[in-house]
N, CA, C and O of each residue as an XYZ file, in Angstrom:
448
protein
N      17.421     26.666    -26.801
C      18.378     25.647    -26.387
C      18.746     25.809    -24.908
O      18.425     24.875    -24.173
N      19.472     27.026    -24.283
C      19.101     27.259    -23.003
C      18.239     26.819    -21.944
O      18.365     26.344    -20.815
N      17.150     27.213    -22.862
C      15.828     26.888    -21.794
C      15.410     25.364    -21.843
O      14.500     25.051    -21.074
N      15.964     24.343    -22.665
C      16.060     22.745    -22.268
C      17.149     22.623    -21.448
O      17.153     21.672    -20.668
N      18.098     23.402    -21.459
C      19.252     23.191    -20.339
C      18.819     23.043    -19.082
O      18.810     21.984    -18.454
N      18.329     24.475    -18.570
C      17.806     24.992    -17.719
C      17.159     23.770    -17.065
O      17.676     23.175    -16.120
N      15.938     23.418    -17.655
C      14.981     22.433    -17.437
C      15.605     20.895    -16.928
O      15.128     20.149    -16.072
N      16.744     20.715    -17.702
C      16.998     19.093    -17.263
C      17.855     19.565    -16.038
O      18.070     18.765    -15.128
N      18.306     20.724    -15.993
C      19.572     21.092    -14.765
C      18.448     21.073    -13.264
O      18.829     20.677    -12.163
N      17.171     21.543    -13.530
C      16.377     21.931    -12.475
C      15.733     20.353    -12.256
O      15.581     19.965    -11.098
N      15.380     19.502    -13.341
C      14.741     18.630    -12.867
C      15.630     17.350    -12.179
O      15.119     16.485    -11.467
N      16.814     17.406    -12.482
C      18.030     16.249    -12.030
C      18.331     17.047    -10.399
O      18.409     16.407     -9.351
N      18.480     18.710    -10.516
C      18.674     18.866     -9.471
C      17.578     18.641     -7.949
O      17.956     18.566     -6.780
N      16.194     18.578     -8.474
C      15.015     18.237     -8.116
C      15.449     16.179     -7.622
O      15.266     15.778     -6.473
N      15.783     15.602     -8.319
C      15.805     14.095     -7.948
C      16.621     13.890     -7.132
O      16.319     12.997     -6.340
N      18.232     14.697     -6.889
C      18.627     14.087     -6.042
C      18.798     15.578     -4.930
O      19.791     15.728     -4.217
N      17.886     16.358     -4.966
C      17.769     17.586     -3.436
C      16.674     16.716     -3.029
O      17.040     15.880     -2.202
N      15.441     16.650     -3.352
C      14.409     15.802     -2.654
C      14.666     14.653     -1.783
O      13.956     14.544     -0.783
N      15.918     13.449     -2.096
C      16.318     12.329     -1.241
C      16.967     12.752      0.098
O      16.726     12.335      1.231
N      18.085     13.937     -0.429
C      18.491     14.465      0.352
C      18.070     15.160      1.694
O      18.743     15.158      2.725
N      16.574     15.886      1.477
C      16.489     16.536      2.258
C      15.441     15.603      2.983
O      15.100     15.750      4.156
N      15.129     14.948      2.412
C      14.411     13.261      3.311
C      15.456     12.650      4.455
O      15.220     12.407      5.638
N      16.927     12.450      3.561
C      17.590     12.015      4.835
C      17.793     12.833      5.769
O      17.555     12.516      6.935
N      18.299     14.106      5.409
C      18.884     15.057      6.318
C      17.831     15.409      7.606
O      18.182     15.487      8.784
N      16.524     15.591      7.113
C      15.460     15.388      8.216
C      15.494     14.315      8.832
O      15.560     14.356     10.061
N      15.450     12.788      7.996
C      15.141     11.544      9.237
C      16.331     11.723     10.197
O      16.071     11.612     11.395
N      17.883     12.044      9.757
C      18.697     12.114     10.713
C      18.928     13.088     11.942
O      19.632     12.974     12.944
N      18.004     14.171     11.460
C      17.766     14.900     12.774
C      16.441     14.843     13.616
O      15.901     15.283     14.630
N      16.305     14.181     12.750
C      14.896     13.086     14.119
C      15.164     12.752     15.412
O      14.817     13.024     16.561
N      16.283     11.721     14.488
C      17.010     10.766     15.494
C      17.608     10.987     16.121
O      17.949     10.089     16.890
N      18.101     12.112     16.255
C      19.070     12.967     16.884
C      18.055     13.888     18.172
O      18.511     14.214     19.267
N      16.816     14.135     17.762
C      16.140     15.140     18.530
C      15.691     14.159     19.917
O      15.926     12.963     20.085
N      15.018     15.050     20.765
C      15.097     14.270     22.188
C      13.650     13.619     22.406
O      12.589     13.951     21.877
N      13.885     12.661     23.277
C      12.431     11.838     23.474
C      11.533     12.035     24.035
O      11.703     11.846     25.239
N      10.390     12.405     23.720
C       9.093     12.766     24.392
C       7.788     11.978     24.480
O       7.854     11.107     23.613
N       6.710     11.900     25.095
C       5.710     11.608     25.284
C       5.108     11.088     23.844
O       5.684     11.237     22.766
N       4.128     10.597     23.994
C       3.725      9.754     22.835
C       2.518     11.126     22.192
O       2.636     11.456     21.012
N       1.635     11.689     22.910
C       0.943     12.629     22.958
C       1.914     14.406     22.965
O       1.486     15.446     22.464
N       2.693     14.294     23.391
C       3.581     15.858     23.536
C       3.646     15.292     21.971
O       2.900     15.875     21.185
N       4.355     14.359     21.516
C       5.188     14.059     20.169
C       4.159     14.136     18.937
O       4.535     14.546     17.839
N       2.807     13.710     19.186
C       1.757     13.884     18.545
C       1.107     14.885     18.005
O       0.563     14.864     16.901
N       1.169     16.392     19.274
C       0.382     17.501     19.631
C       1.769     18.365     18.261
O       1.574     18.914     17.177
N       2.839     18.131     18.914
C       4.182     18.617     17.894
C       4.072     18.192     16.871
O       4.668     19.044     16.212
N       3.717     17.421     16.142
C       3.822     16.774     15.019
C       2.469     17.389     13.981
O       2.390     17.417     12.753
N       1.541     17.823     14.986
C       0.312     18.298     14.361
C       0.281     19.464     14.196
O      -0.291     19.771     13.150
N       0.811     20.638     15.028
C       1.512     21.814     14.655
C       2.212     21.965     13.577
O       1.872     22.796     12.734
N       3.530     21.028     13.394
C       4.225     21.704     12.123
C       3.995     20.607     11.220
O       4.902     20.261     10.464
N       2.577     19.861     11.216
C       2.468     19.481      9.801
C       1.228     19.722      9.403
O       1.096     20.446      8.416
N      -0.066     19.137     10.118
C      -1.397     19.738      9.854
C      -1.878     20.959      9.749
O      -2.505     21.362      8.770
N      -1.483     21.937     11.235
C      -1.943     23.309     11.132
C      -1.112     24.136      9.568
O      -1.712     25.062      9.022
N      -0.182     23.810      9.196
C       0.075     24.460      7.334
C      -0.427     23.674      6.922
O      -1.380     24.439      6.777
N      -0.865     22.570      6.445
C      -1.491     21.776      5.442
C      -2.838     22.477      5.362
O      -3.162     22.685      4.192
N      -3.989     23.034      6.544
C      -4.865     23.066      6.636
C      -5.142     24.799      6.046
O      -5.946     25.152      5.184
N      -4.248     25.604      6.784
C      -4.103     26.590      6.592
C      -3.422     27.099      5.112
O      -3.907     28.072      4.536
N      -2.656     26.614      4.741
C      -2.456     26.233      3.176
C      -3.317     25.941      2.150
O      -3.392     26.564      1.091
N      -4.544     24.133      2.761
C      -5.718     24.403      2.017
C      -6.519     24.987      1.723
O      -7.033     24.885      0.609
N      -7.067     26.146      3.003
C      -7.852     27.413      2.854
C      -7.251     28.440      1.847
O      -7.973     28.904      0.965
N      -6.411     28.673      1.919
C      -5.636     29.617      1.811
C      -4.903     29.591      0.061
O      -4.848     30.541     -0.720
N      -4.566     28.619     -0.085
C      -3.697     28.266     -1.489
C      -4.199     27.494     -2.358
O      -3.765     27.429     -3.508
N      -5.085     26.874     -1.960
C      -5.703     25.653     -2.806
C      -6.937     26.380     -3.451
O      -7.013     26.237     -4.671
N      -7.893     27.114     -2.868
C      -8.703     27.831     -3.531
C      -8.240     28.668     -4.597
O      -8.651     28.424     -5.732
N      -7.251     29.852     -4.361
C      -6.532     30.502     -5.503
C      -5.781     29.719     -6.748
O      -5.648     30.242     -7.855
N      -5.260     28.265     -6.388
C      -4.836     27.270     -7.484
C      -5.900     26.869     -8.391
O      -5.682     26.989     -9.596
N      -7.139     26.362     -7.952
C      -8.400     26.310     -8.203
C      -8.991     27.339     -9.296
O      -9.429     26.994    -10.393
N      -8.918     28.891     -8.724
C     -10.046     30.020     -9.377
C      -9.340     30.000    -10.982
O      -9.808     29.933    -12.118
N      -7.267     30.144    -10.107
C      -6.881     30.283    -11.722
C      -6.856     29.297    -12.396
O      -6.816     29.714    -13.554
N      -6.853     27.839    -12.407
C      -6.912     27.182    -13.333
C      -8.138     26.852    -13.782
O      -8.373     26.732    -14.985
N      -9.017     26.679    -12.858
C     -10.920     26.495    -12.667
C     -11.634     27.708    -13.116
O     -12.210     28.138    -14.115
N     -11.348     28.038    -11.993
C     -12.333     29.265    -11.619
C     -12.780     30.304    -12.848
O     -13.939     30.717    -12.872
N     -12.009     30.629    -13.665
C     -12.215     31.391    -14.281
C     -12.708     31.111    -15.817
O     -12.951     31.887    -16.741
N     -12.763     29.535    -15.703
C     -13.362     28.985    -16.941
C     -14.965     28.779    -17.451
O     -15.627     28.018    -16.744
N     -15.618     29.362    -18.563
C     -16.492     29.517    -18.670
C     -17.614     28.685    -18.536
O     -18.766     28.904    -18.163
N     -16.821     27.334    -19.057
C     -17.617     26.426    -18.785
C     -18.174     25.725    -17.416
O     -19.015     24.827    -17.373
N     -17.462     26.388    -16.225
C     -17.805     26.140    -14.726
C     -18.590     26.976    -14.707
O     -18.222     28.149    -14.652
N     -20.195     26.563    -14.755
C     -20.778     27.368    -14.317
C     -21.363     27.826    -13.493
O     -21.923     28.909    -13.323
N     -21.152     26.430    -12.612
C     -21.766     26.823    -10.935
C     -20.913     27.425    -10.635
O     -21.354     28.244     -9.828
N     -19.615     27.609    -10.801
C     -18.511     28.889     -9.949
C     -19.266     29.929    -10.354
O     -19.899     29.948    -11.409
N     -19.210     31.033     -9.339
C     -19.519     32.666     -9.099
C     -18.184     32.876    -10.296
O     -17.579     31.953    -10.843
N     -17.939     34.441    -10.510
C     -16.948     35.084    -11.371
C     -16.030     35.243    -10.592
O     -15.049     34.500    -10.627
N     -16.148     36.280     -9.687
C     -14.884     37.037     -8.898
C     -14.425     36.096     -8.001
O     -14.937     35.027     -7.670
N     -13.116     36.763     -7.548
C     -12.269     35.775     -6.635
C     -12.783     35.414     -5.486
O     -12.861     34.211     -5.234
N     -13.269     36.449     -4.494
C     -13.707     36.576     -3.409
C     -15.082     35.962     -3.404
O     -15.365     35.501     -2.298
N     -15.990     35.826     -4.292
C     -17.405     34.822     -4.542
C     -17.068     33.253     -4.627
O     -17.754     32.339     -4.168
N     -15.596     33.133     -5.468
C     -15.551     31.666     -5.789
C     -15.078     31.220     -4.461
O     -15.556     30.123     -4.170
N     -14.124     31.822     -3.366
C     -13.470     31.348     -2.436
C     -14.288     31.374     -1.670
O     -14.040     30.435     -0.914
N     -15.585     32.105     -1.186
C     -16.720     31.696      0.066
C     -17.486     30.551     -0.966
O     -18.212     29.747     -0.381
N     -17.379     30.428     -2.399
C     -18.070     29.004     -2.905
C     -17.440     28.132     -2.331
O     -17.921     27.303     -1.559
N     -16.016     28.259     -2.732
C     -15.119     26.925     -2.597
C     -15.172     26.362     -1.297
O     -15.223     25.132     -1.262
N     -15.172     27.031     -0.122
C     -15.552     26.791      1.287
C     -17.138     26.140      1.750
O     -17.770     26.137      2.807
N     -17.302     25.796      0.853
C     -18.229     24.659      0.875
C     -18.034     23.714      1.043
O     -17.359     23.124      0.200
N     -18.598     22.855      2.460
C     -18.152     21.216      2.454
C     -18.041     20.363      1.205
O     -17.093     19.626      0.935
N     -19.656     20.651      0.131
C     -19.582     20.330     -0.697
C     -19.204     20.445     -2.594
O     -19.622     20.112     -3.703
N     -18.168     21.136     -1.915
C     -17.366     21.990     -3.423
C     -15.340     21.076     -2.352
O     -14.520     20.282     -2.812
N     -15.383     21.595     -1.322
C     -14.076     20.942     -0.872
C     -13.573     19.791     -0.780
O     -12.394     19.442     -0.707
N     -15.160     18.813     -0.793
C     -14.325     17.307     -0.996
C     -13.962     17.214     -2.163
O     -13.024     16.472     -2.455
N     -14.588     17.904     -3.042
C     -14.372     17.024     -4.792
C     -13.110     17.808     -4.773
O     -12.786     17.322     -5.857
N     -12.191     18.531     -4.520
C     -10.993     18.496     -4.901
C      -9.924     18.688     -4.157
O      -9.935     19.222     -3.048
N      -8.569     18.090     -4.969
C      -7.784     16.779     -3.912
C      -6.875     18.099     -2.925
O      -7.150     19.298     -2.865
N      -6.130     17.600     -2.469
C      -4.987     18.477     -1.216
C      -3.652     18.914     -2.406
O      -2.693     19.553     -1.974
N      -3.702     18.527     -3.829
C      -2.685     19.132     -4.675
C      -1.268     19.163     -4.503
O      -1.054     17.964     -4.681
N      -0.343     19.572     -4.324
C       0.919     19.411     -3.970
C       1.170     19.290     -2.284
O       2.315     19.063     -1.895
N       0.038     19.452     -1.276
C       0.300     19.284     -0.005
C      -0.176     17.603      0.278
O      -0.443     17.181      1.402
N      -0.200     17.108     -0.463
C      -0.536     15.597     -0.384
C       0.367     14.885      0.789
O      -0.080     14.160      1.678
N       1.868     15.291      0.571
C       2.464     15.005      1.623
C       2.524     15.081      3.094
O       3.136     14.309      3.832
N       1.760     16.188      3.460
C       2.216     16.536      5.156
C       1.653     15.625      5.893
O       2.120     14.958      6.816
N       0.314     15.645      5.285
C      -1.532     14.633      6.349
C      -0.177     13.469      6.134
O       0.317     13.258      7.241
N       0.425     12.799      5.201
C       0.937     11.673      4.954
C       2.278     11.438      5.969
O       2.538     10.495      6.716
N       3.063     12.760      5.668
C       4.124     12.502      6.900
C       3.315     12.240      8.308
O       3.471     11.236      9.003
N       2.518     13.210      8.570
C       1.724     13.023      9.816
C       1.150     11.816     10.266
O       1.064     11.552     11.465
N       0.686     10.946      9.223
C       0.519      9.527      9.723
C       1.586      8.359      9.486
O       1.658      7.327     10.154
N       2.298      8.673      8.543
C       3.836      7.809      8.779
C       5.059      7.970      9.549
O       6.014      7.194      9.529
N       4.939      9.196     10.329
C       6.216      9.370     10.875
C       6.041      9.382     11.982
O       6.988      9.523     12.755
């Protein structure tokens, strides 16, 4: 019984922290100072692409091995961790799967 508590307390608190921290960022946007169209660009690609990218190397393969990777029926995956992650770094093993919970940043990066 707890642990449905728990759950609706985390997921209500999840609906309205997420709006929140949407506004609280756009308003310190607006607040921050005006720059170049390119300075604003080069900044924008720093703190949103370089982690998205570095994240995909990095986090998306290990999300992958354990839910993938280690299933028998994949059998073009290698076994060990370190075999599947120089697999996964394959152009053609990296398109077929998606950016996962970083879906957002590439997206802020072209909407904002």
């Amino acid at each position: 019984y707890g642990h449905t508590q728990l759950t609706v307390f985390q997921v209500s608190l999840l609906q309205i922290g997420m709006p929140v921290f949407f506004h609280i960022a756009g308003r310190a946007q607006a607040l921050a100072r005006l720059s170049g169209f390119l300075r604003m660009s080069g900044s924008r690609a720093l703190r949103l692409l370089v982690p998205f990218l570095v994240c995909y190397c990095l986090l998306i393969p290990l999300w992958w091995y354990m839910s993938n990777g280690a299933n028998p029926e994949n059998m073009d995956a290698p076994g060990g961790y370190f075999e599947y992650f120089v697999w996964f770094m394959q152009p053609k093993v990296m398109v077929k799967c998606g950016p996962e919970w970083l879906w957002f940043l590439p997206f802020l990066f072209l909407v904002t």
